[in-house]
C-alpha positions in Angstrom: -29.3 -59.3 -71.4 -29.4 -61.1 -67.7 -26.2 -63.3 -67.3 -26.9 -67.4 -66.5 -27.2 -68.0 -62.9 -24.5 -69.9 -63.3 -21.8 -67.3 -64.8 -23.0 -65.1 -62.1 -22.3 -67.0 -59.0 -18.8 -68.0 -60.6 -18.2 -64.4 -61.2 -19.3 -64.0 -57.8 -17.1 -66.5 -56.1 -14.1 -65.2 -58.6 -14.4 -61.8 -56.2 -14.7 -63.6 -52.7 -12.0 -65.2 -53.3 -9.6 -61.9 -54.1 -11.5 -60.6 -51.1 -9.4 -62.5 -48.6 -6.4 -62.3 -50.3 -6.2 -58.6 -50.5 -6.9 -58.4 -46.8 -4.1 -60.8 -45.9 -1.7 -58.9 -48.0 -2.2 -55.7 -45.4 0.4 -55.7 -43.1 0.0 -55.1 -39.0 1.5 -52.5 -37.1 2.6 -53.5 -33.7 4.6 -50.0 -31.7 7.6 -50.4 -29.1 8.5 -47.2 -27.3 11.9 -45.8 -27.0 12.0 -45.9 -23.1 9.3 -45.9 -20.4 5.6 -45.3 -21.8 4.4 -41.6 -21.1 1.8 -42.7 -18.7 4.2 -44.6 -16.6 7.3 -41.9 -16.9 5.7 -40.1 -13.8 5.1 -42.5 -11.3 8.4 -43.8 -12.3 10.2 -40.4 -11.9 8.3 -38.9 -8.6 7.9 -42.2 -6.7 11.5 -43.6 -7.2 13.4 -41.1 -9.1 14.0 -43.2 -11.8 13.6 -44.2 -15.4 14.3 -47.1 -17.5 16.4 -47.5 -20.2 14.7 -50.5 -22.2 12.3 -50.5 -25.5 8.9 -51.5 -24.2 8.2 -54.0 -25.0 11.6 -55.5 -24.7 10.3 -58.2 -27.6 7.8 -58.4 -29.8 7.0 -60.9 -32.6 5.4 -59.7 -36.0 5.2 -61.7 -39.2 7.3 -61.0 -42.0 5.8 -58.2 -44.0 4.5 -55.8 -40.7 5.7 -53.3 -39.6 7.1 -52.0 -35.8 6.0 -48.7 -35.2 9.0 -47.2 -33.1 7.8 -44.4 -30.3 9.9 -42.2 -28.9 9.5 -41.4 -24.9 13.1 -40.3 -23.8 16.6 -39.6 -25.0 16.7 -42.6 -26.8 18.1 -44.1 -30.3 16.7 -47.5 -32.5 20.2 -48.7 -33.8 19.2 -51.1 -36.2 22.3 -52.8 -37.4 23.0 -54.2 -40.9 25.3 -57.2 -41.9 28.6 -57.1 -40.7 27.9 -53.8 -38.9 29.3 -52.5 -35.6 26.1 -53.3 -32.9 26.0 -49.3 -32.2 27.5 -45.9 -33.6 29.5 -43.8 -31.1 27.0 -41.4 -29.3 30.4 -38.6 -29.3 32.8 -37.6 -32.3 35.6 -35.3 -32.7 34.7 -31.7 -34.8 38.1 -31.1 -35.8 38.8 -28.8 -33.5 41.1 -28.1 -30.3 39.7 -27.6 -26.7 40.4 -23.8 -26.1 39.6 -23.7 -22.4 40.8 -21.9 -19.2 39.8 -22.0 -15.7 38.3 -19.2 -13.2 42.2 -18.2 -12.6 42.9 -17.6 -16.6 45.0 -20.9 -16.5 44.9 -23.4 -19.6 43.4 -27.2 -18.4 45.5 -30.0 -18.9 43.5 -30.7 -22.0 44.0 -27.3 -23.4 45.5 -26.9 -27.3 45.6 -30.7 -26.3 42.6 -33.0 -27.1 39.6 -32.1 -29.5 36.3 -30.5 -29.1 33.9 -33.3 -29.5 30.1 -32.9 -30.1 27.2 -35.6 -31.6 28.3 -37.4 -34.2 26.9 -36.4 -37.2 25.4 -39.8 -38.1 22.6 -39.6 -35.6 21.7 -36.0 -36.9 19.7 -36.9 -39.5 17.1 -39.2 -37.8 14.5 -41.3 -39.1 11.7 -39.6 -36.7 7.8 -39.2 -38.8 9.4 -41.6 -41.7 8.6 -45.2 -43.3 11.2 -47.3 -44.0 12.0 -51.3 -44.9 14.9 -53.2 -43.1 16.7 -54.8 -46.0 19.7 -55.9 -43.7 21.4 -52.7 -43.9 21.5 -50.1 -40.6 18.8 -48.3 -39.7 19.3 -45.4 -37.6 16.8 -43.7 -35.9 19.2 -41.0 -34.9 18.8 -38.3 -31.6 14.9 -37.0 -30.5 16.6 -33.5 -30.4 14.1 -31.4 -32.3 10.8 -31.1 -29.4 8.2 -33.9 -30.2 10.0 -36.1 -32.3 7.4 -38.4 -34.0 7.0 -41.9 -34.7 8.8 -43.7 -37.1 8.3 -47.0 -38.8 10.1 -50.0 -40.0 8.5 -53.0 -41.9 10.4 -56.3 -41.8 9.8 -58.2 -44.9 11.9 -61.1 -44.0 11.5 -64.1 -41.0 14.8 -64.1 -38.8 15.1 -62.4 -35.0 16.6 -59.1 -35.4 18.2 -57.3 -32.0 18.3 -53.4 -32.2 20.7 -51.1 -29.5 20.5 -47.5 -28.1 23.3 -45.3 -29.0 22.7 -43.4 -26.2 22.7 -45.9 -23.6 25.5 -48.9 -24.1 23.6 -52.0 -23.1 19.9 -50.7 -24.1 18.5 -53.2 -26.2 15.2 -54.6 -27.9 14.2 -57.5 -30.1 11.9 -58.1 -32.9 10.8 -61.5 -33.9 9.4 -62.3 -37.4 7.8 -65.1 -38.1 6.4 -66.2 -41.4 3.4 -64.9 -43.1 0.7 -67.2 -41.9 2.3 -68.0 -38.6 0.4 -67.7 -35.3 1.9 -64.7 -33.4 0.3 -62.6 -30.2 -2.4 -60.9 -30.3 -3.0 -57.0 -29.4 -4.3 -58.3 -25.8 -1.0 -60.9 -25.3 1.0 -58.5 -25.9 -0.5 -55.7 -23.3 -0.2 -58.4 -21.1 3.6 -58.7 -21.7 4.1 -54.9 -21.4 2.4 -54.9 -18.2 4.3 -57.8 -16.9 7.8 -55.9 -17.7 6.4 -52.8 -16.1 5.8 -54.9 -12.9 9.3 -56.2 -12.9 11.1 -52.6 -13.4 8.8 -51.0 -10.8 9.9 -53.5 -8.3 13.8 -53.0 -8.9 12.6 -49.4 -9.0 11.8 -49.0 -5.4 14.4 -50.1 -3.8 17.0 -48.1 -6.0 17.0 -45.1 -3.8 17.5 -46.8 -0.1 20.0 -49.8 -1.3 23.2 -49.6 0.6 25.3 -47.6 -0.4 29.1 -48.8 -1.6 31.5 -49.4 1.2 34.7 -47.3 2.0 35.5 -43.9 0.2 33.3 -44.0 -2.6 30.2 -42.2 -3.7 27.9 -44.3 -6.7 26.8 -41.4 -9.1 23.5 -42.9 -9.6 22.2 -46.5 -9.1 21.4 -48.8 -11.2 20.0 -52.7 -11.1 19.1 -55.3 -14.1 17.0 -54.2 -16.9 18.4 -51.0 -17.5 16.5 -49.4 -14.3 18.5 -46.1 -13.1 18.1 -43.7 -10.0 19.3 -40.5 -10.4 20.5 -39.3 -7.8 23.8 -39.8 -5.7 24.4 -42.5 -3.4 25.1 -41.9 -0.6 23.0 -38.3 -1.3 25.3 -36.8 1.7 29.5 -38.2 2.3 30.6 -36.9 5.4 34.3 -37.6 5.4 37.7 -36.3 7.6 40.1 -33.7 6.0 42.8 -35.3 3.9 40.4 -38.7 2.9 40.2 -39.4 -1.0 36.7 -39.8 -2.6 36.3 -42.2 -5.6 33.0 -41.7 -7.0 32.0 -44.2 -9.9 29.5 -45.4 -12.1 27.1 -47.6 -10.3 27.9 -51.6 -11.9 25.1 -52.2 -13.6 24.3 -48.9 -15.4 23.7 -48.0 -18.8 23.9 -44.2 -18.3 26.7 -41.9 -18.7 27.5 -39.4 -15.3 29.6 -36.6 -14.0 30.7 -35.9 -10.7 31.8 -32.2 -10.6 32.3 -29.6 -8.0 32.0 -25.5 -8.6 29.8 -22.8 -8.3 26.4 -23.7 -9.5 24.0 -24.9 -8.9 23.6 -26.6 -12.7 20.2 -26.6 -13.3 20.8 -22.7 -13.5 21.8 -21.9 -17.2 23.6 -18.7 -15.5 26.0 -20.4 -12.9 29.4 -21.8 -13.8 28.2 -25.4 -14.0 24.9 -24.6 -15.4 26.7 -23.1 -18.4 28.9 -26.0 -18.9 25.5 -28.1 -18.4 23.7 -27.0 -20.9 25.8 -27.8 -23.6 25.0 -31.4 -23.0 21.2 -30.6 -24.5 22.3 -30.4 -28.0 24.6 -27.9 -28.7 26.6 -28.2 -31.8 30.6 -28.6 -29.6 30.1 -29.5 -25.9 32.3 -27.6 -23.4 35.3 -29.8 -23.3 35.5 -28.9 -19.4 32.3 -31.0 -19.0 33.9 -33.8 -20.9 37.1 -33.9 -19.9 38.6 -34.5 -16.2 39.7 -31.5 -14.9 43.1 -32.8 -13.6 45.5 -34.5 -16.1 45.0 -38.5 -16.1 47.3 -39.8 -12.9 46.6 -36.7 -11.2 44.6 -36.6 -7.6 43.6 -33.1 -7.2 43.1 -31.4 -3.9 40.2 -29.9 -3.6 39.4 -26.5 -1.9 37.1 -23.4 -2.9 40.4 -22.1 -4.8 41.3 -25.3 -7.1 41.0 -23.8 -10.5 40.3 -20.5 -8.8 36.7 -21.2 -8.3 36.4 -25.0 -6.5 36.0 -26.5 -10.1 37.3 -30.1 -10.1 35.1 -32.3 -12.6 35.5 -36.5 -12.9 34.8 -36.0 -16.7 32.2 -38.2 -18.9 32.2 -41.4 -17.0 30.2 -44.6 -18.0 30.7 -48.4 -17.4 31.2 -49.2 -22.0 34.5 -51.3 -22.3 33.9 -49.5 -26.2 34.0 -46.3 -25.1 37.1 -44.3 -24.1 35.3 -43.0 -21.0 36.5 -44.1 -17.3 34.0 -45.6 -15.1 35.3 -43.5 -11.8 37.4 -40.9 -10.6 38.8 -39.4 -7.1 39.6 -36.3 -5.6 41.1 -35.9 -2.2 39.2 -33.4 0.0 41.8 -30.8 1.9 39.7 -28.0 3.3 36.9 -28.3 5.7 33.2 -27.7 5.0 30.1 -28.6 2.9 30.9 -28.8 -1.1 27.9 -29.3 -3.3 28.0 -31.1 -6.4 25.9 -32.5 -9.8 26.3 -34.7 -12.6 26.1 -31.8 -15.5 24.6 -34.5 -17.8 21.4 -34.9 -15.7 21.7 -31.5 -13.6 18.7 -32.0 -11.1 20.9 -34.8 -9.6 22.7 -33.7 -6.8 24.8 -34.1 -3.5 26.9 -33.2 -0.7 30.6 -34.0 0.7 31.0 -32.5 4.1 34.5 -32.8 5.3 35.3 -32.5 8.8 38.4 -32.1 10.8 
């Protein structure tokens, strides 16, 4: 039996019109990486030793329904926080445990028996890396990249509002997604290269200039620069101090920085797992309890040390964690006064390839 031309073309209309409707209803992926894109990390590191702590792109604008596909590209977090949540979760937290330390002489530090062990907090552990999840205004926490090639994960925003997301990692790291309603006009693939290249201009312009910019005045030592946007050189400014017996150095977080730094003296150097500070070092890549003499100043607070090749028995005199966070219990500088003359090397045992030099004359 041949159906009426007329029930036919109905029928036929009845299925273009669910056509549409079930294409509409498929969301769009837009993807923000976790720190400089891969193909700009090297240009960024060997031309200006520097990176960039910013989501790129710093905005983007979905409609409600898609989905932000979150890359990571450095030691990052997505700190997505829920109503009447804290803005970030402490990067550190205490393991229960007391600091059991002793310097090269067999003598307890000043934080000895004292203060606890701290390592990551076990919040950002269990990370969100290779999953799909839906923001229903409760956190979402990408946790740490520690496991080698973290992947992608995902987060679909089924509601219109503008929603800001932090870095745990870095205090002041922060990105924005915008969603707009369902039918709303929002930027297309090309617009929003165009944005991403635009905010790459703008950091690699404050990037070059990181590494020659004047240095602060007096006795102090930046331990890595910074400028606006999150843009960091790592490396110590000035590189080389050259100072007269007796002076006191203050070295200090650079104003504008998002990072976290040590300045510490001893045998090293720290990119060598073996040496003194290398071993201290490498407990900042994930180990389960960092070496509290990494994380603590070595002298008690109130105390300028004078440093020789015998303080601690082996030239060991550490500023402890330092950043610029008001929220975290960290200082943003600490001094030492230099008392023997000579050439004393030191790094920041978070980032261990930075380095650099106080030469103390008579």
């Amino acid at each position: 039996m041949t159906m009426p031309r007329a029930v036919c073309l109905a029928a036929t209309a009845a299925v273009l019109l669910m056509l549409p409707t079930a294409a509409q209803a498929k969301s769009k992926t837009k993807t923000v990486t976790m720190g400089l894109p891969a193909a700009a990390q090297g240009e960024f590191q060997n031309k200006y030793g520097a990176d960039v702590n910013d989501f790129f792109p710093h905005k983007v604008t979905i409609r409600a329904g898609d989905k932000v596909r979150f890359r990571p590209t450095g030691f990052h977090s997505m700190d997505l926080p829920g109503k009447g949540d804290d803005p970030t979760l402490p990067l550190f937290s205490p393991t229960g445990t007391k600091a059991t330390n002793t310097d090269a002489n067999g003598a307890p530090f000043w934080f000895t028996g004292k203060l606890d062990n701290v390592g990551f907090n076990p919040a950002l552990l269990n990370g969100l890396f290779g999953k799909h999840v839906t923001y229903k205004k409760k956190r979402v926490e990408s946790g740490l990249p520690l496991a080698p090639n973290p992947k992608p994960f995902t987060v679909r925003f089924k509601k219109k509002g503008k929603f800001k997301y932090y870095c745990d990692v870095h205090p002041g790291m922060t990105g924005t997604v915008v969603v707009k309603g369902k039918k709303a006009k929002v930027p297309t693939a090309k617009q929003d290269r165009k944005r991403l290249k635009k905010q790459l201009r703008r950091d690699r312009k404050r990037a070059k200039g990181l590494a020659t910019s004047a240095p602060p005045a007096g006795n102090t030592v930046y331990v890595g620069g910074s400028t606006a946007g999150g843009v960091e050189y790592f490396g110590m400014l000035p590189g080389k101090k050259i100072v007269k017996v007796g002076t006191t150095v203050t070295f200090m977080m650079s104003p504008k920085s998002f990072e976290a730094h040590t300045a510490t003296f001893g045998p090293g150097p720290a990119e060598d797992p073996a040496s003194y500070l290398g071993g201290i070092a490498k407990t900042f890549e994930g180990a389960p309890v960092l070496d509290a003499r990494g994380v603590y100043p070595s002298e008690a607070p109130g105390t300028t040390a004078n440093l020789t090749s015998a303080l601690h028995g082996n030239g060991f005199w550490n500023s402890g964690v330092m950043d610029n966070s008001a929220a975290s219990p960290p200082a943003s500088s600490a001094a030492v006064r230099f008392t023997q003359t000579g050439t004393f090397d030191y790094y920041c045992l978070i980032h261990p390839f930075m380095h650099g030099q106080v030469e103390v004359t008579p």
